[in-house]
N, CA, C and O of each residue as an XYZ file, in Angstrom:
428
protein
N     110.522    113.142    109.379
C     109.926    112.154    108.500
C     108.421    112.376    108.468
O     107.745    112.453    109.494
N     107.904    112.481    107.157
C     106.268    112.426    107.429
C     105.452    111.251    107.401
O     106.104    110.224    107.216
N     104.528    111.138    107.498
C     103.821    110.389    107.284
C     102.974    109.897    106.659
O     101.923    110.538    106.641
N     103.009    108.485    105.818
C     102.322    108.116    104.827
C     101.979    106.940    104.736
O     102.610    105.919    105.013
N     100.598    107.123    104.202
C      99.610    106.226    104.332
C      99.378    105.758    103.109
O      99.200    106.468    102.119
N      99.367    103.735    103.149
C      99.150    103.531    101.523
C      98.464    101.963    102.063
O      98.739    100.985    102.759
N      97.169    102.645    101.014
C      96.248    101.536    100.875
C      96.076    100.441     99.541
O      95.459    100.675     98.502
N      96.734     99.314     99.862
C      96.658     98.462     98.581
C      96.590     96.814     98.871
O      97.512     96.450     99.600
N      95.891     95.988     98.545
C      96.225     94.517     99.199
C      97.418     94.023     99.064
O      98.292     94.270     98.233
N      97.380     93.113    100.178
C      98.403     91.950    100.651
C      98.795     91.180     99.683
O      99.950     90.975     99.309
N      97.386     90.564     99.098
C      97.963     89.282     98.240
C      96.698     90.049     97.265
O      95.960     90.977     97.594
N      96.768     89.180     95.774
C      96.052     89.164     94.754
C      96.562     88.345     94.023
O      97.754     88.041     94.032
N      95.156     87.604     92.839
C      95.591     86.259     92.124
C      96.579     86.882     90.667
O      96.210     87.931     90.140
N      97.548     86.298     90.237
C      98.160     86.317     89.341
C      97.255     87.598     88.098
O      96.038     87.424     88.028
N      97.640     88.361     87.524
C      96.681     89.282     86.391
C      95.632     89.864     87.301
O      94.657     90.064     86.576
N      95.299     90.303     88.763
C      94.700     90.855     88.836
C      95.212     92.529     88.994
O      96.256     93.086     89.335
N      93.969     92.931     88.580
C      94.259     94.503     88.810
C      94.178     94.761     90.304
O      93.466     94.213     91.145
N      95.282     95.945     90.461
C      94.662     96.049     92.016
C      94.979     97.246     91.994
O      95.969     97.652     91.384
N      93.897     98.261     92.896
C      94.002     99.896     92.876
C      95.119    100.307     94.238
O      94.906     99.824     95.350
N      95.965    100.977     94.059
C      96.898    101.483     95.098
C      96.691    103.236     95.796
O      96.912    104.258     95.146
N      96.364    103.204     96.809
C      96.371    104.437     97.351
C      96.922    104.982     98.219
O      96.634    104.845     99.408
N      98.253    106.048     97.549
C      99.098    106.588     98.541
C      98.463    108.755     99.095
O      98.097    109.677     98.367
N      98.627    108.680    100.511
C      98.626    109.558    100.820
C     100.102    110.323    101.925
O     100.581    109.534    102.739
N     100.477    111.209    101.901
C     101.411    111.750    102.691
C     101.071    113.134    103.418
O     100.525    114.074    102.840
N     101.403    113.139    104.556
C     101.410    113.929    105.395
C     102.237    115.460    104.779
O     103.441    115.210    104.837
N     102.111    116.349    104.441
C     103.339    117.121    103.813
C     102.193    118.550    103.758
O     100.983    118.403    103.929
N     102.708    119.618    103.544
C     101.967    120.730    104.320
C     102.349    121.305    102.571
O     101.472    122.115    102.271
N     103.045    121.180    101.761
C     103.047    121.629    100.089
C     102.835    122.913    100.074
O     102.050    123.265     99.194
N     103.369    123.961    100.917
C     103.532    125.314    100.580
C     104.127    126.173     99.475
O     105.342    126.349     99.378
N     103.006    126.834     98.438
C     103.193    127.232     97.291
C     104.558    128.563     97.332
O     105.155    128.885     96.304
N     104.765    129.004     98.300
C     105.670    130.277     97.944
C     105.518    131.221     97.398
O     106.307    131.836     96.680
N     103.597    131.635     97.915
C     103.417    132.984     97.641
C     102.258    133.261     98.735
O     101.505    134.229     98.632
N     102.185    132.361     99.751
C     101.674    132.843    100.874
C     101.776    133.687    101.744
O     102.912    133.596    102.207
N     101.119    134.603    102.315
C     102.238    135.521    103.056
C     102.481    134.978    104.647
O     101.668    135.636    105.296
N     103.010    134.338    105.319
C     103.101    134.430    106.458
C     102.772    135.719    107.550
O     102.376    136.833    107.207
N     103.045    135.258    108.979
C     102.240    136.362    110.281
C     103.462    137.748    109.835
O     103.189    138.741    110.510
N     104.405    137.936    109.102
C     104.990    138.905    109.394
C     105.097    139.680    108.075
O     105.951    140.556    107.940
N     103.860    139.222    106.684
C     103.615    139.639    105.845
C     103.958    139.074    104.200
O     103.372    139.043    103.118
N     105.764    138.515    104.975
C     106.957    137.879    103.402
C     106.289    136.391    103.432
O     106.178    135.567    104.340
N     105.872    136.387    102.004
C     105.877    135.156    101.251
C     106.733    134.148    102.477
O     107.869    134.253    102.939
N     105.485    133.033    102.778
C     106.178    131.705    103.175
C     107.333    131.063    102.153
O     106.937    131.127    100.989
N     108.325    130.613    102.249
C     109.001    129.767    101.625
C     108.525    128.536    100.960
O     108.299    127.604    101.731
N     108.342    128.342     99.823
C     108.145    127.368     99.187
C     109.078    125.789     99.521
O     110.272    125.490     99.502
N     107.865    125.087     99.802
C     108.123    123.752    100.406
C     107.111    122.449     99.793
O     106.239    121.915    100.478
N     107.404    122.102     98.481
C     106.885    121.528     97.947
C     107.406    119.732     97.967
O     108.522    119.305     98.264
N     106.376    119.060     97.613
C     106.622    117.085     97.285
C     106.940    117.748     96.014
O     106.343    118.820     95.917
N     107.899    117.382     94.719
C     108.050    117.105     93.678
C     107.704    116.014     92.724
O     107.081    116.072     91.664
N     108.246    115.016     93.339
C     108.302    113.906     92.495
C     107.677    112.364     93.837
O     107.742    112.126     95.043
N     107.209    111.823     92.762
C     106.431    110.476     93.372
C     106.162    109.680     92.469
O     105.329    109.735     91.564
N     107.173    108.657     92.849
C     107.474    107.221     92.218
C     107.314    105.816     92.652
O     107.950    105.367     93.606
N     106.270    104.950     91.798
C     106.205    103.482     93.107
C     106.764    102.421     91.804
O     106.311    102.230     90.676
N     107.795    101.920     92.432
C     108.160    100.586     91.800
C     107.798     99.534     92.406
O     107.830     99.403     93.630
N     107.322     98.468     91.391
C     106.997     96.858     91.592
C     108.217     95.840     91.317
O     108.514     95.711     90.129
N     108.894     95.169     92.168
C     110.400     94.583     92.152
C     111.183     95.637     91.102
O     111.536     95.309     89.970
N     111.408     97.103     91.756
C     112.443     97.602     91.361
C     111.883     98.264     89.479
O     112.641     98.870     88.720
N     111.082     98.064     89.312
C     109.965     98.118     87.566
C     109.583     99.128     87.630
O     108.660     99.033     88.438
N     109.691    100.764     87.117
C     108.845    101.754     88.050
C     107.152    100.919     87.671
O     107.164     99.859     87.045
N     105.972    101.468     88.073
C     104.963    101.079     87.515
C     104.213    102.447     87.477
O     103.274    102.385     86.684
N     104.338    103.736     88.118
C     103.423    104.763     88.071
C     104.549    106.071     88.591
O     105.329    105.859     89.519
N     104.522    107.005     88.088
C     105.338    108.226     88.380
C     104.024    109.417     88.375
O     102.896    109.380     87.883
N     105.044    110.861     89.470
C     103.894    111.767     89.033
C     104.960    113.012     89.093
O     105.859    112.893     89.925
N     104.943    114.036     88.394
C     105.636    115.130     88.533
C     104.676    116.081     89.392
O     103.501    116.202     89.044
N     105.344    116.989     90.902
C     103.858    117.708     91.341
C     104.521    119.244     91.239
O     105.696    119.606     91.176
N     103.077    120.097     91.250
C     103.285    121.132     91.174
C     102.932    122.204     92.886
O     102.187    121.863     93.805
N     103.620    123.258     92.805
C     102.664    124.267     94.068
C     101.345    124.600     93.925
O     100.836    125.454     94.650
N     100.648    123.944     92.957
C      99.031    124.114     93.412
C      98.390    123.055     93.559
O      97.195    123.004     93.269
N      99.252    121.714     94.173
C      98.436    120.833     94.394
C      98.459    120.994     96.308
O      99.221    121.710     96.957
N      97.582    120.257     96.736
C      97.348    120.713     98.004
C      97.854    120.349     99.124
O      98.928    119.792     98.899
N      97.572    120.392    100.417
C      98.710    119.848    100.954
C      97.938    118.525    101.642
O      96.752    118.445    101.962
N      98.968    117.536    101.763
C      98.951    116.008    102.224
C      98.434    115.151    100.716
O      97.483    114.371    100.755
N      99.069    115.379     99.652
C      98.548    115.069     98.528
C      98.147    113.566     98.806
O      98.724    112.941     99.696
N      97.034    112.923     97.946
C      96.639    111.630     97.833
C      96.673    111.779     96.277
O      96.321    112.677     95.511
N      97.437    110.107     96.054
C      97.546    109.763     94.531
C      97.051    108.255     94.519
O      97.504    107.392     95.271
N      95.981    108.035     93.488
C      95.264    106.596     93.138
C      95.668    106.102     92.259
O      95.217    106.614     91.235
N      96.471    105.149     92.046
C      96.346    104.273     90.589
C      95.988    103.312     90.479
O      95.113    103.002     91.288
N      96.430    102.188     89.394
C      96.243    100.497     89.419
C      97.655     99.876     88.760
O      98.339    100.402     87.882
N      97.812     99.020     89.219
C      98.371     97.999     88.442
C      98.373     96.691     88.482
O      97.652     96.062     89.256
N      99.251     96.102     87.584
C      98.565     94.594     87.415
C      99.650     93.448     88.726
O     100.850     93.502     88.993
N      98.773     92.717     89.149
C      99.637     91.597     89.633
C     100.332     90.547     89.462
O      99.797     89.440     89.397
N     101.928     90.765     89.341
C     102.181     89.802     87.841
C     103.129     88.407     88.998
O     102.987     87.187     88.919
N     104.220     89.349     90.162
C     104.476     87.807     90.977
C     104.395     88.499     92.427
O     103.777     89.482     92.836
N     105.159     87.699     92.960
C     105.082     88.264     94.669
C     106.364     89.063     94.417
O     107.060     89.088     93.402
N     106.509     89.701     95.559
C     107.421     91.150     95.290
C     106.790     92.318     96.453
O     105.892     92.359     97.295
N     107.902     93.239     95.899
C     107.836     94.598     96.922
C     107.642     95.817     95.890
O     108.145     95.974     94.778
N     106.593     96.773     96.742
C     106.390     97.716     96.135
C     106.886     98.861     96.784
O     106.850     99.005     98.006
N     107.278     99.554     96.113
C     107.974    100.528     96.829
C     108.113    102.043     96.172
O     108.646    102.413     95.126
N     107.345    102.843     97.320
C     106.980    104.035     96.812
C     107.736    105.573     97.693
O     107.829    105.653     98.918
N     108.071    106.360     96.980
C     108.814    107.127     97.040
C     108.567    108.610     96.643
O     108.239    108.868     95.485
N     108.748    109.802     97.769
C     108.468    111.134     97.433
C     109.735    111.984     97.684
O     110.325    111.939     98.764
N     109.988    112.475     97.030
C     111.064    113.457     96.828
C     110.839    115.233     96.805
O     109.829    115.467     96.140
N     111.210    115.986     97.111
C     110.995    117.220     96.962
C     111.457    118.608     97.446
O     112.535    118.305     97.958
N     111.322    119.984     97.613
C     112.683    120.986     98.156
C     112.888    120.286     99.611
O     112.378    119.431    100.336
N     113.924    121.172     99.563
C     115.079    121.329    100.775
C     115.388    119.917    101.549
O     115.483    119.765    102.767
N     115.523    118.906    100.503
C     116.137    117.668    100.623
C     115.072    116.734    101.057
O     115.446    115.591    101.319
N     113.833    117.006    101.178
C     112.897    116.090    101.617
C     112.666    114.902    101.020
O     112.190    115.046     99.894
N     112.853    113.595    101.411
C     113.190    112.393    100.930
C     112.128    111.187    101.530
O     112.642    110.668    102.521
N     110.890    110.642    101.229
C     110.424    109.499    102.099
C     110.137    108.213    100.984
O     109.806    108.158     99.800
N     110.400    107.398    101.861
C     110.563    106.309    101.064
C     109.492    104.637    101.942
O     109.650    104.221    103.090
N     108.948    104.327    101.347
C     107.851    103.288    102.128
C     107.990    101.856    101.096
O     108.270    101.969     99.902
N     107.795    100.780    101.631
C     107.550     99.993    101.219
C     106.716     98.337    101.699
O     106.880     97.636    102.698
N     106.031     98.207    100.782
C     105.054     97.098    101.442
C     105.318     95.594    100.310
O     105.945     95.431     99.263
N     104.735     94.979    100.913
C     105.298     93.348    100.124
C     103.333     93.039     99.420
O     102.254     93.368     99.914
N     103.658     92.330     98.192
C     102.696     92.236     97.687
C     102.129     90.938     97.292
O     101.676     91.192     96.176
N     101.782     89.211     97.627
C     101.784     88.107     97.890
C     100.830     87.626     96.713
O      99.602     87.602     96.795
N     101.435     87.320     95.815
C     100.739     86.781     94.506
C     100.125     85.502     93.983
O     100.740     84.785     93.194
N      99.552     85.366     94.190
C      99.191     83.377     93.748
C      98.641     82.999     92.381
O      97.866     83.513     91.575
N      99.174     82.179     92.437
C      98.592     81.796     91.026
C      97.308     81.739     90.068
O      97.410     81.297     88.924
């Protein structure tokens, strides 16, 4: 399991914007590195990264082998009730992480 780090508040008033920042631990090896014995490292990429707000996606990203490794992704969205956000990376050889934090809305 890796590890990932996501910075976003607890609570916010009803319509506010609030910026979300996810980072993950993940080493994103392009598959044309050569490793100590010369052959191309194996390609070991994050693909896909998705955060839903009660189940709503609110932000997706398709990734590629030249993004770097332990990717960080910033967005915003709006604060509409209380709920769970829940964000999700997918990518080769079955790599699956899944996080989620609660988001406390007031009126």
């Amino acid at each position: 399991m890796a590890r990932a780090l996501i910075h976003m508040p607890k609570t916010a008033k009803r319509g506010d914007i609030i910026e979300i920042r996810a980072l993950i631990a993940h080493p994103m090896e392009s598959g044309y590195r050569p490793g100590a014995d010369g052959k191309p490292l194996p390609q070991d990429v994050i693909r896909r990264f998705t955060c839903t707000y009660n189940g709503e996606q609110v932000f997706a990203a398709e990734l590629h082998p030249a993004i770097a490794a332990n990717p960080y992704i910033a967005f915003f969205t709006i604060a509409t009730e209380t709920g769970t956000l829940e964000f999700s990376w997918t990518g080769d050889h079955g790599f699956a992480q899944t996080e989620r934090i609660a988001l406390t809305v007031a009126p």
